[in-house]
Every structure is written in structure tokens, then in C-alpha cells.
N, CA, C and O of each residue as an XYZ file, in Angstrom:
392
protein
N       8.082    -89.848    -10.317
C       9.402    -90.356    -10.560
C      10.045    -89.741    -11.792
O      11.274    -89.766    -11.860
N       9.451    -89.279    -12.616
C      10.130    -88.796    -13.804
C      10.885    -87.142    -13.806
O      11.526    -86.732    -14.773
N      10.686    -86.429    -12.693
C      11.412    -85.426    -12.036
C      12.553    -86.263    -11.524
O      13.739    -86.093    -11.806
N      12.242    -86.834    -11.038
C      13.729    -87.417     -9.883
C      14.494    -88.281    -11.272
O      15.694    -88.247    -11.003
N      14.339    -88.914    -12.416
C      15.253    -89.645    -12.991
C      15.705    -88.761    -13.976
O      16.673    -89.016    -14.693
N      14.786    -87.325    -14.071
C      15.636    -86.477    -15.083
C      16.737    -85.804    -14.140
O      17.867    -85.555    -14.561
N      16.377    -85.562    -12.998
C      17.820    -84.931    -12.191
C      18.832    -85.936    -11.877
O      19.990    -85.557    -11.699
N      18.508    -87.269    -11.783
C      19.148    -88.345    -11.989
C      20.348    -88.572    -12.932
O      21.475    -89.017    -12.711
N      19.671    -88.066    -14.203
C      20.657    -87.771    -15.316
C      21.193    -86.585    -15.533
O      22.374    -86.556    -15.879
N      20.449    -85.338    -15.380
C      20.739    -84.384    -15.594
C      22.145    -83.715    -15.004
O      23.053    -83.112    -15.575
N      21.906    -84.121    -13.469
C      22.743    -84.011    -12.945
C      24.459    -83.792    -13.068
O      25.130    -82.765    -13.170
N      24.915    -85.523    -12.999
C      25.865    -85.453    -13.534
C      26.550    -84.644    -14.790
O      27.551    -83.930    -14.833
N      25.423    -85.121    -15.989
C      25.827    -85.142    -17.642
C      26.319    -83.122    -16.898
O      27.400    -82.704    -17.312
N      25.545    -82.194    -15.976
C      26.058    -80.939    -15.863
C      27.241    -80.809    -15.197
O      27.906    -79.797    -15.420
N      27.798    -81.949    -14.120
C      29.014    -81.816    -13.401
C      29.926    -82.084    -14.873
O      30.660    -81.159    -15.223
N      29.884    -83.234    -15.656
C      30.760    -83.733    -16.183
C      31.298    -82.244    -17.543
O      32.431    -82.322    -18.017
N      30.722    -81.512    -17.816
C      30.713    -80.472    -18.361
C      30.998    -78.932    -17.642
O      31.343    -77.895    -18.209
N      30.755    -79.145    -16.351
C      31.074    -77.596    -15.508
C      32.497    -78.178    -15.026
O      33.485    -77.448    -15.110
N      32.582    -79.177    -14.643
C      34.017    -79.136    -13.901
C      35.517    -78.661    -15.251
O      36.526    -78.056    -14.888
N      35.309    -79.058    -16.531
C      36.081    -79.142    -17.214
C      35.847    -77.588    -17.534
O      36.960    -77.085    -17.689
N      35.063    -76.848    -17.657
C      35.097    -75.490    -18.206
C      35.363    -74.529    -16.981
O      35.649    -73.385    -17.335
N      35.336    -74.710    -15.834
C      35.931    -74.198    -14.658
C      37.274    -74.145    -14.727
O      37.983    -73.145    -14.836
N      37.582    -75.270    -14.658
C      39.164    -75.574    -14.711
C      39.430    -74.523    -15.786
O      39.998    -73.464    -15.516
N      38.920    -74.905    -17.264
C      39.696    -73.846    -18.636
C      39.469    -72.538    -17.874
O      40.556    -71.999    -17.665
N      38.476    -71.864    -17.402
C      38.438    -70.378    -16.921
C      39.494    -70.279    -15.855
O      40.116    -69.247    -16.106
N      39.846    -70.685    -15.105
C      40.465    -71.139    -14.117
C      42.365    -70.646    -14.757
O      43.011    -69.655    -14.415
N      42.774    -71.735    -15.707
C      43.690    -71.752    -16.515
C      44.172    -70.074    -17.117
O      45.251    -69.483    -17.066
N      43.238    -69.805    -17.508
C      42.996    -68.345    -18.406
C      43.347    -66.990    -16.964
O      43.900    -65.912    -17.185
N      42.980    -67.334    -15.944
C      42.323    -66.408    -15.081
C      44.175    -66.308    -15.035
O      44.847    -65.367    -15.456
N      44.688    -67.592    -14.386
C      46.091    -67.761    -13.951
C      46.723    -66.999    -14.842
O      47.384    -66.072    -14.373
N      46.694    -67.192    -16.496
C      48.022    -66.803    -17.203
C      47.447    -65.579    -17.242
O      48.535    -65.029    -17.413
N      46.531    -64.483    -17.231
C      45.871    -63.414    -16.925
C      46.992    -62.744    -16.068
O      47.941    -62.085    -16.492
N      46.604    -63.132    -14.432
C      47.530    -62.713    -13.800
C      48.888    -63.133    -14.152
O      49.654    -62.601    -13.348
N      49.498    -63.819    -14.960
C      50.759    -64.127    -14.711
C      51.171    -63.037    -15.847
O      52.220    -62.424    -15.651
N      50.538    -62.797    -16.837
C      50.607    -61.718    -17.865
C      51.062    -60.114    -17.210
O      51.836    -59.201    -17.500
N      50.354    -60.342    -16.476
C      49.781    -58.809    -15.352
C      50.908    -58.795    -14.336
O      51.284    -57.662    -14.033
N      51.493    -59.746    -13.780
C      52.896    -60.133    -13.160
C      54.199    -59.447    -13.522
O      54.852    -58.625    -12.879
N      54.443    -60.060    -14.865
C      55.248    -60.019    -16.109
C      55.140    -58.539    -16.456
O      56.154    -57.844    -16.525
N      54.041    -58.099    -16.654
C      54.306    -56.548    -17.072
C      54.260    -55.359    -15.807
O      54.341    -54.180    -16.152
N      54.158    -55.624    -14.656
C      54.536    -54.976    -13.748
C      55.776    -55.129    -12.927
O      56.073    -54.474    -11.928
N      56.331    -55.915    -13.392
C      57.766    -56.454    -13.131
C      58.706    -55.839    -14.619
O      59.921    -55.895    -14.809
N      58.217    -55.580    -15.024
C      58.915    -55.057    -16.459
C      58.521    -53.405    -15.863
O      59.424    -52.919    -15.182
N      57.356    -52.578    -16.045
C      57.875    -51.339    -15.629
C      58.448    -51.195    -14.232
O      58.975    -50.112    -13.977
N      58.421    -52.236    -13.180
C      59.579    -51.631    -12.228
C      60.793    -51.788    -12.687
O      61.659    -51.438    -11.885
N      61.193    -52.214    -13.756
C      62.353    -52.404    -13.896
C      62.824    -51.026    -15.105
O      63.916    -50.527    -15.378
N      61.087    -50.699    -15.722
C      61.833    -49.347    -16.707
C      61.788    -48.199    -15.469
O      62.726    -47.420    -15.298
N      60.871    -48.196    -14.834
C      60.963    -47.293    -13.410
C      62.447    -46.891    -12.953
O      62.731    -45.711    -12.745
N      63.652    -48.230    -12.763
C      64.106    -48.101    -12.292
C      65.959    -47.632    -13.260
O      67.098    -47.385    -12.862
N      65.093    -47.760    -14.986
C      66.180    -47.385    -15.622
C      65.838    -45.888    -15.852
O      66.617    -45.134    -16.434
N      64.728    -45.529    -15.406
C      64.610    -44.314    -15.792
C      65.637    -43.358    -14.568
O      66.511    -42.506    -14.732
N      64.993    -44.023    -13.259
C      65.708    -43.138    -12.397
C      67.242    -43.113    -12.666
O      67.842    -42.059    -12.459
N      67.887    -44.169    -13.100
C      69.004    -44.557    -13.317
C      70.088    -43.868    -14.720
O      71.311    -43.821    -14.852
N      69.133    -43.488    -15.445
C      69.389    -42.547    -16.511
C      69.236    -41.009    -15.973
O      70.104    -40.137    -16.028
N      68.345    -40.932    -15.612
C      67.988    -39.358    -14.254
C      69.265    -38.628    -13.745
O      69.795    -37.519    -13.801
N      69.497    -40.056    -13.136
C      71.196    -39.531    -11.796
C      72.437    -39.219    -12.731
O      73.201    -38.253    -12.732
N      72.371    -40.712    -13.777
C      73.543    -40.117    -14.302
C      73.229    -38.583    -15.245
O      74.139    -37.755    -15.199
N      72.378    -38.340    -15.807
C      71.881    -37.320    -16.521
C      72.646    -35.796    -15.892
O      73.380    -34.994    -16.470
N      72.105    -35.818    -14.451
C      72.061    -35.035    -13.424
C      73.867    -34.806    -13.290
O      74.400    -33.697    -13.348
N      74.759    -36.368    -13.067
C      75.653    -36.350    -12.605
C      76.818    -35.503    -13.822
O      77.805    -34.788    -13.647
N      76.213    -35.940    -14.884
C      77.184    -35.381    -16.174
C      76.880    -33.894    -16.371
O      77.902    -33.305    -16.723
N      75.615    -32.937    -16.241
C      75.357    -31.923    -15.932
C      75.924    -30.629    -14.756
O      76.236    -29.438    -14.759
N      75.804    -31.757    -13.841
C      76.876    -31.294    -12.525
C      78.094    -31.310    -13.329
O      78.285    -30.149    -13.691
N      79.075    -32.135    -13.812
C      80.368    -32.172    -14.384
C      80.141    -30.801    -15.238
O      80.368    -29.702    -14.732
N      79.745    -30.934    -16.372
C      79.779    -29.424    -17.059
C      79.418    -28.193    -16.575
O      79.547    -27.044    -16.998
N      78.979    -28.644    -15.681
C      78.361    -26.908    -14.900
C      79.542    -26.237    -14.010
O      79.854    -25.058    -13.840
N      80.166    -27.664    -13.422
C      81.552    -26.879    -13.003
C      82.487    -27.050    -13.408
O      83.496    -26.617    -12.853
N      82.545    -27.973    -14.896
C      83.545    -26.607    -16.184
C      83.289    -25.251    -16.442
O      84.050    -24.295    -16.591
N      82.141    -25.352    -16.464
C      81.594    -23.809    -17.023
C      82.515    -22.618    -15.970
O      83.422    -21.849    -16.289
N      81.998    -22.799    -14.930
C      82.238    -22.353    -13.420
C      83.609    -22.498    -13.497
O      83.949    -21.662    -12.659
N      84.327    -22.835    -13.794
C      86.368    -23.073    -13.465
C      86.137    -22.626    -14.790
O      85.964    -21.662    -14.044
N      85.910    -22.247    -16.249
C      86.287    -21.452    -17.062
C      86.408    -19.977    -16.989
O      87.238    -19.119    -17.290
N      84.938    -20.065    -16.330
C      84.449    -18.398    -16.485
C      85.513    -18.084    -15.164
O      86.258    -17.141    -15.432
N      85.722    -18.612    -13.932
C      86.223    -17.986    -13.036
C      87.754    -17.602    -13.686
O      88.290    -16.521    -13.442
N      88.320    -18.545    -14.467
C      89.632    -18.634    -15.118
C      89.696    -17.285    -16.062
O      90.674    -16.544    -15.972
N      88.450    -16.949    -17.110
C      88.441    -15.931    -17.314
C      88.271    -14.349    -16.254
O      88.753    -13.264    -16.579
N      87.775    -14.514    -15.465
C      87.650    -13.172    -14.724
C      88.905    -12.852    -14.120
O      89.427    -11.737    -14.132
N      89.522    -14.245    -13.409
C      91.597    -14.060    -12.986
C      92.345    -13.556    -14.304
O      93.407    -12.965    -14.110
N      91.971    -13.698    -15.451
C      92.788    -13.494    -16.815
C      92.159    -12.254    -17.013
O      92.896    -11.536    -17.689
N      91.374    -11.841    -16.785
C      90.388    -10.544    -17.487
C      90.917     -9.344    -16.192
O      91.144     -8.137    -16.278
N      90.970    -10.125    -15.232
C      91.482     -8.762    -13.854
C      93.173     -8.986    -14.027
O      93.918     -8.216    -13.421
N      93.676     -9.947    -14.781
C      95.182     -9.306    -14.734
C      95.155     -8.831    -16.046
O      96.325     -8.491    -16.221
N      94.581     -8.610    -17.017
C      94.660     -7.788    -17.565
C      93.956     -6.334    -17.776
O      94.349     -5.518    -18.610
N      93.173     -6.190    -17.150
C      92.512     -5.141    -15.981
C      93.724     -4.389    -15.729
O      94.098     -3.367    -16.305
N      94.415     -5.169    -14.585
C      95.431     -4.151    -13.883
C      96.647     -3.919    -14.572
O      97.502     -3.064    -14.343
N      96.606     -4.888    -15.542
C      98.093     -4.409    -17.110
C      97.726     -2.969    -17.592
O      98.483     -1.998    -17.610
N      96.362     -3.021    -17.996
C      96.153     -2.136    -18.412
C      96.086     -0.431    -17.557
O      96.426      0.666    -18.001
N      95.596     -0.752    -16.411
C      95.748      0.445    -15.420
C      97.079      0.564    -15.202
O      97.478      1.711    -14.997
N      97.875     -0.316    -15.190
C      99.291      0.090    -14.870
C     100.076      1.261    -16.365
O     100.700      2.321    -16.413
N      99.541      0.235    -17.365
C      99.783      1.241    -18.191
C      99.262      2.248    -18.174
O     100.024      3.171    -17.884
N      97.761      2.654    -18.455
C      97.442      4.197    -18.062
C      98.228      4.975    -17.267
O      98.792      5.881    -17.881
N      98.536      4.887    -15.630
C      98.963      5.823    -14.742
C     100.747      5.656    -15.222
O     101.492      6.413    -14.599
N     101.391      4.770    -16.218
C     102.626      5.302    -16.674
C     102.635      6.063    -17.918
O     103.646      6.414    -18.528
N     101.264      6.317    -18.284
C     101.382      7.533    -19.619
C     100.590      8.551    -18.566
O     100.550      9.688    -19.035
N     100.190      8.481    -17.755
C     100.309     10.066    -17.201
C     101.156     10.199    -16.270
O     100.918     11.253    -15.680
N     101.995      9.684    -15.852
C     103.179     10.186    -14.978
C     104.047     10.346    -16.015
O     105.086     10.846    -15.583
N     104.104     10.086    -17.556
C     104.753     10.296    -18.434
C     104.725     11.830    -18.574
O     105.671     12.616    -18.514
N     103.540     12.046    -18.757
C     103.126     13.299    -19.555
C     103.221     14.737    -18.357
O     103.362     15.929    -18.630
N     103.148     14.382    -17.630
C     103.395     15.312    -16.326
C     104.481     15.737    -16.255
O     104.802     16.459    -15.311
């Protein structure tokens, strides 16, 4: 009998002590994941300022690239009429000189 009245006691006095430290691990495990939640919900959201900084990045790049492109073309129309100012003048100093 003295096996059976120590599990008698033993017993419980171990429920009354495992159930409460389950639960605390239990508690911990939750805000764990809820931690782990919270910060993967935060980089989809830098994920999604990054792409978002990306496009416009891209979009303001596109804008200056075809300034660049309508300058330089603006110069080559200004650079070929004065191109042909200038050839016009040449062939009237040699029809001059003839």
C-alpha cells in the first residue's frame, strides 16, 4: 500500500503544477507567433513600399529620359538648320568668286 498512497498523492500535487506551467508555455508559444505575425505583416508591407518606390523611381526616370531625347532631338533640328545656313553660305561665296 505505500506505492499506491504515494501515487495517491503524488499524483495530483504533479497535475496541480503541470497544468499551470503548460498553460504559461502555452501563453509564450501564442505571443511568439503573434510576434512572428506582426513582423511578417510589417515586411509585406516594406515589400510592398519598396516595389512602390521602384515604379515611381522607374516612372520619373522614364520622364527625364524623354527630356533628354526631345532636347537632343531639338538640338540635331537646330544643329541641321544650321548645317544648311551654313552650306548655303559656302556655295554663295563660290558662286561669288566665279
Amino acid at each position: 500500500m505505500g506505492f499506491f498512497e504515494f501515487l495517491v498523492a503524488f499524483v495530483p500535487s504533479v497535475l496541480i503544477f503541470t497544468i499551470p506551467l503548460y498553460a504559461i508555455g502555452r501563453s509564450f508559444k501564442q505571443k511568439d507567433k503573434r510576434l512572428e505575425l506582426k513582423k511578417a505583416e510589417e515586411l509585406k508591407e516594406l515589400e510592398r513600399l519598396k516595389q512602390e518606390n521602384y515604379i515611381l523611381e522607374n516612372r520619373q526616370m522614364q520622364h527625364e529620359l524623354d527630356k533628354l531625347k526631345a532636347e537632343r532631338a531639338q538640338e540635331r533640328l537646330d544643329d541641321g538648320k544650321a548645317d544648311r545656313w551654313l552650306i548655303a553660305e559656302t556655295k554663295d561665296r563660290e558662286t561669288q568668286r566665279h
